[in-house]
C-alpha atoms as one frame of an Amber mdcrd trajectory, in Angstrom:
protein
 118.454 129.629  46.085 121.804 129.389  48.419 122.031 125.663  49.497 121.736
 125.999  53.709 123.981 123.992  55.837 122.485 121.409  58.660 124.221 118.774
  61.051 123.877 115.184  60.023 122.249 113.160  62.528 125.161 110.323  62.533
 128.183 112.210  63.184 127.463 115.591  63.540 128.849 116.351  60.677 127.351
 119.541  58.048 125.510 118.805  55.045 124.707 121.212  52.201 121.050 120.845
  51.213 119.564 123.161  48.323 115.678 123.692  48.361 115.333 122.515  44.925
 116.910 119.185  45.619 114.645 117.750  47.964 112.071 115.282  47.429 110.562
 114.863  51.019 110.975 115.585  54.787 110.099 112.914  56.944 110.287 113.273
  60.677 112.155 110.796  62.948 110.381 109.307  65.821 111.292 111.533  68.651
 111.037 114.884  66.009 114.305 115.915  66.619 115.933 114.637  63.303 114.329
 114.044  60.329 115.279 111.954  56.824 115.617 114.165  53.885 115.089 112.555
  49.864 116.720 114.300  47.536 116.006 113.930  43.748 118.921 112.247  43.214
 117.533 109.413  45.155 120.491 110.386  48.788 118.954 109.860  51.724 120.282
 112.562  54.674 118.927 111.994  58.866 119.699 115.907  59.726 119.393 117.640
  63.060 115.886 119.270  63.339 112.173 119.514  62.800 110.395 119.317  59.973
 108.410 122.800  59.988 111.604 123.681  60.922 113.926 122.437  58.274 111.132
 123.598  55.691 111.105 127.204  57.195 114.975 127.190  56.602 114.922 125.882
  53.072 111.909 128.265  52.663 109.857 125.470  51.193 106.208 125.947  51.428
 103.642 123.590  52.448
């Protein structure tokens, strides 16, 4: 799948992030930005939810 392009929390900045890289989605505290881990151990804080960062990756559950 086509990596999908999101604004990094920090500077605004767009990040590439393919569905088979990522490890885990966690949500920030006010559930506007959330931390992505990707396998190769990056860390990303990108604009948006997590149900909706998942729908856009089209990762399930």
């Amino acid at each position: 799948m086509e990596p999908v392009k999101f604004k990094a929390k920090e500077d605004g900045s767009e990040v590439l992030i393919s569905p088979s890289e990522v490890v885990e989605i966690i949500p920030d505290a006010d559930m506007r930005f959330c931390l992505v881990i990707l396998k190769n151990e990056e860390k990303l804080f990108i604009q948006g939810t997590r149900a909706g960062i998942r729908e856009q990756l089209n990762i399930e559950n």
